[in-house]
LUMMAR-56904 format. One record per atom (N, C-alpha, C): x, y, z. Coordinates in steps of 0.05 Angstrom, whole numbers, plus 5000, padded with zeros to 4 digits. Atoms other than C-alpha are relative to their C-alpha. Example, Ala and Ser with C-alpha at 12.3 -4.5 7.8 and 13.67 -1.06 7.14 Angstrom:
2
501849765000 524649105156 501850245000 498449764999 527349795143 498550225014 
//
This chain:
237
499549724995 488046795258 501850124978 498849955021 490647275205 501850125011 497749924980 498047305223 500750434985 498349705012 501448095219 502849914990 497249915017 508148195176 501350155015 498049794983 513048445216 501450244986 499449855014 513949145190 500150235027 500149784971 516849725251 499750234986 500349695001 514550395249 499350155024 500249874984 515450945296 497050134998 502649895016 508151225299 499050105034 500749974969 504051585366 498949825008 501550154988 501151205411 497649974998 503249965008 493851295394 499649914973 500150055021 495451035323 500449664993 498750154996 496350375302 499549824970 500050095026 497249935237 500249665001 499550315002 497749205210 500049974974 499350155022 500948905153 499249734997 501650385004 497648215133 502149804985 498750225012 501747565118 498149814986 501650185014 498647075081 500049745011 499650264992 500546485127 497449795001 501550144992 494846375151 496750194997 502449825009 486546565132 497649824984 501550205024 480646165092 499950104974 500650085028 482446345021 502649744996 499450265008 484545664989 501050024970 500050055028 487245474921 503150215000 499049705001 491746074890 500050175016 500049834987 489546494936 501050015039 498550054962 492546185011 501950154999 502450104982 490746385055 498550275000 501249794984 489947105076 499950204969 500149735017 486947525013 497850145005 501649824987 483448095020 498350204969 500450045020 481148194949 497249884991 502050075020 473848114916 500749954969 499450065029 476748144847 501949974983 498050165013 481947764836 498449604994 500850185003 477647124835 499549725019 500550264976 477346834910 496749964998 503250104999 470746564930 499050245028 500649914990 467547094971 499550035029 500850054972 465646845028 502249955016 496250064985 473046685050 500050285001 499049684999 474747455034 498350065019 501149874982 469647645074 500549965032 499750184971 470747125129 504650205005 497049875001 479547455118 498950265013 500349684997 475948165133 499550015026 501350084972 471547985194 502749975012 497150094992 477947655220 501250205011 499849834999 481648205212 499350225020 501549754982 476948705246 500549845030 499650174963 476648205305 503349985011 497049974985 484548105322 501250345008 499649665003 485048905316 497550205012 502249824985 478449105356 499450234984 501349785016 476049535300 497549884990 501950045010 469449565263 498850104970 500049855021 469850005200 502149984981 496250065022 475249885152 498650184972 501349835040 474350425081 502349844986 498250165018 477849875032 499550234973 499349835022 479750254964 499049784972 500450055027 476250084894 502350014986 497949895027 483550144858 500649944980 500550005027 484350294789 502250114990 497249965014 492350494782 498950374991 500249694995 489351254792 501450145015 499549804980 490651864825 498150225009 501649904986 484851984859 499650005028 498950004970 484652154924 497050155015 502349914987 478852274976 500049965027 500549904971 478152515046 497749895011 502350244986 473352025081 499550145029 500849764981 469052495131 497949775014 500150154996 463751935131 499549764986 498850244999 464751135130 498549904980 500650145024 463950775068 502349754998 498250315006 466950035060 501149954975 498250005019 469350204989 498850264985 500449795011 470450774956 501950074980 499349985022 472750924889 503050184993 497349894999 480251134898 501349894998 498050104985 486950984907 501850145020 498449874983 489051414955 497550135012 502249934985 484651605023 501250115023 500349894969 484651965090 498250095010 501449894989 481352165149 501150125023 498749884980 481152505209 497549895019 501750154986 474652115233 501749765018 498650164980 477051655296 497949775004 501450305004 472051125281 500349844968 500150035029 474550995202 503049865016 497950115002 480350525197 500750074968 499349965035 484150635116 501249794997 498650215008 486250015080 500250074981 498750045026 490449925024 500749694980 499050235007 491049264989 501949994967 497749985024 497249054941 500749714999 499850225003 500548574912 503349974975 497649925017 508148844879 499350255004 500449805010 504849514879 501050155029 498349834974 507750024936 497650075013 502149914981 502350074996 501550135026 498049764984 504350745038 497350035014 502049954976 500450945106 501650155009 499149594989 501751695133 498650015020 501949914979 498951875197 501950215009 499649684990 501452595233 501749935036 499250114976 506152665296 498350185024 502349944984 499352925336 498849734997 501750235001 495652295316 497150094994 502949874998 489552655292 499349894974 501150065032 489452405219 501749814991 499150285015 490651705178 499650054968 501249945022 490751615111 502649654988 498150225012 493951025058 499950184974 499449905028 496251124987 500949744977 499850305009 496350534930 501750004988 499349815019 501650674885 502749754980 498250115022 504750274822 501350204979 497949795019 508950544765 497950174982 502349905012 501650804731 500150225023 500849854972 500951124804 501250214995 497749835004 507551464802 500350204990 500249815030 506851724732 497950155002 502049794991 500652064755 500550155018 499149934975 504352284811 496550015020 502150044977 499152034861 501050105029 498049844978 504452244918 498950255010 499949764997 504652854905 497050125001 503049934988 497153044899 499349985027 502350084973 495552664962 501850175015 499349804977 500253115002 499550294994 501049685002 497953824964 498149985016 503449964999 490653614976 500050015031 500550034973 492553415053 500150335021 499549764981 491454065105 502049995018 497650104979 498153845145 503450185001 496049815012 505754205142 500749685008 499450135013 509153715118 501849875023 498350144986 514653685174 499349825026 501550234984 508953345223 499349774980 501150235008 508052815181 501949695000 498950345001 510551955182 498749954985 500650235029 509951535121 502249795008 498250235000 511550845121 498449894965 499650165027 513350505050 500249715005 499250264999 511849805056 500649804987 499550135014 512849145032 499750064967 499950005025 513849164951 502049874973 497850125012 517248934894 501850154990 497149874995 524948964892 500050134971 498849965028 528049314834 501049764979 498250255005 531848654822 497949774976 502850295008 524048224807 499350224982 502049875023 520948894771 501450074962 498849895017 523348904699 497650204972 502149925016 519849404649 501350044972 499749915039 520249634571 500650295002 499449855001 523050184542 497950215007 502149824998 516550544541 499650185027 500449864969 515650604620 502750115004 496849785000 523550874622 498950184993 499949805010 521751384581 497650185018 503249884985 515451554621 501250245016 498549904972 519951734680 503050074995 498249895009 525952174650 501450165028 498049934967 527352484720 501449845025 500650244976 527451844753 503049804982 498250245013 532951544712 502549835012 498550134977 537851414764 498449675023 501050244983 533050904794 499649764976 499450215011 533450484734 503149904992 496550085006 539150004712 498349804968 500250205029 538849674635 501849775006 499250244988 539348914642 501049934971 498450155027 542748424592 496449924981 502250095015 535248284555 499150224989 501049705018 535249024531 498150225013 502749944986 529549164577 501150115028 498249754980 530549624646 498349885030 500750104975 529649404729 499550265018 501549734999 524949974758 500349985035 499349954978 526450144825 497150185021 501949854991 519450404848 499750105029 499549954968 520850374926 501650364999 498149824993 526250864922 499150284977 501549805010 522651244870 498250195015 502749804978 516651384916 501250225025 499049804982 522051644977 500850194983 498949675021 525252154917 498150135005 502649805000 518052434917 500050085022 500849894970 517252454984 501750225017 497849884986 524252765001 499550234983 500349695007 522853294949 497550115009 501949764987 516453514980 500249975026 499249834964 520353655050 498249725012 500150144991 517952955072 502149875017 498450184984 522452635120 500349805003 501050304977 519952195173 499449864981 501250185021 519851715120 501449695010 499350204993 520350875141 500049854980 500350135023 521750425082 500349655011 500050304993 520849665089 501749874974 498050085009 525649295057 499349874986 501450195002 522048725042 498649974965 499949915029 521248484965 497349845003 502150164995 513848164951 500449754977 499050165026 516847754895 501849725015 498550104972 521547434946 499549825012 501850014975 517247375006 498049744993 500550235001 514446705008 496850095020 502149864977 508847085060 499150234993 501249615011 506947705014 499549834973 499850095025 503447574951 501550264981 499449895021 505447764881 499150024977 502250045025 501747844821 502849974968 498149985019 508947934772 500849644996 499450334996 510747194805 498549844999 502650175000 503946894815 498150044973 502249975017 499347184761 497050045013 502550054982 493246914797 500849965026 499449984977 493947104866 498950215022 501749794987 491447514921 501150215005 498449734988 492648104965 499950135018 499249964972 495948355024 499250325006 501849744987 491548895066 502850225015 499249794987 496149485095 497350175012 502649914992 491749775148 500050155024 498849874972 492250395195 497550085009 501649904998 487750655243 499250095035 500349814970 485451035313 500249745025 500850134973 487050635375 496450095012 
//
């Protein structure tokens, strides 16, 4: 059985989510146990057998997994497609579940305090810089002050180190880096993504603490290289 990640979020009752550990799942090799990933290089039939799984512990049937490409594209899923060419999705259909899969990169899930609409968002330091955030809440029909976002598992500032180049990217954001003794700068992307959120009148915002670099039960692609990836996944009781 593919265990959940203990991650709390206040959310309505009609809503409900699951973070994926990796304890336990049939990918093998690099990839144990639980990846959720066609193209990182598991063997298929495991991923698929991880998805099924999945659907079965959580009584769902529809999952829209995300093509992501470190974009900021964003699409409103009216109806059900099992991958669709984004990184950032919602609906308001109550038979569509939204998954996000990551792996260091910041996987966020928004649902409304009515419970009428889900949505995920994929979002690395490419993401960011596109402000993917911010689009996906212009494009959403919602006031802002009904809304919950949870920021989950990701990597700490402490494991992410970048080059001068990406500093410079993010000139408003400079308080969330610190210059280390190797010349080079420790990017704080978690606390990046709440700045966004708190300047567009976001709130209800839940951050998980949790570093994937760390986490012995979350993969990482900065620590691992070859490795899989952990499903964030909300969707309609």
């Amino acid at each position: 059985m593919i265990k959940k990640y203990n991650v709390s979020w206040d959310i309505p009752s009609n809503i409900s989510y699951f973070i994926s550990s990796n304890e336990t799942g049939y990918s093998r090799g690099n990839f144990k146990y639980a990846n959720f990933s066609y193209s990182v290089g598991d063997n298929n039939l495991a991923v698929s057998k991880n998805i099924e799984e999945l659907k079965k512990i959580n009584h769902i049937n529809k999952i829209s997994f995300m093509n992501q490409s470190h974009s900021n594209k964003i699409k409103k899923i009216i109806y059900y497609k099992s991958k669709v060419n984004y990184d950032a999705i919602y609906t308001y259909n109550t038979n569509i579940s939204c998954a996000v899969i990551t792996a260091d990169c910041i996987p966020i899930l928004i649902t409304n305090t009515s419970g009428s609409m889900i949505g995920c968002i994929h979002a690395g330091w490419r993401g960011l810089k596109l402000e993917i955030i911010q689009k996906f809440f212009d494009s959403i029909p919602e006031d802002k002050s009904n809304l919950k976002v949870l920021i989950g598992p990701c990597i700490s500032k402490k494991r992410y180190e970048v080059d001068h180049k990406i500093f410079r990217e993010f000139k408003s954001y400079k308080k969330f880096f610190s210059k280390n003794k190797r010349g080079r700068y420790n990017m704080d992307i978690r606390l990046i993504a709440h700045d966004i959120l708190s300047q567009l009148g976001i709130t209800d915002v839940t951050i998980s603490s949790k570093c994937t670099y760390d986490d012995q039960n979350l993969y990482s692609y900065r620590k691992d290289k070859l490795t899989g990836r952990f499903v964030s996944l909300i969707w309609f009781k």
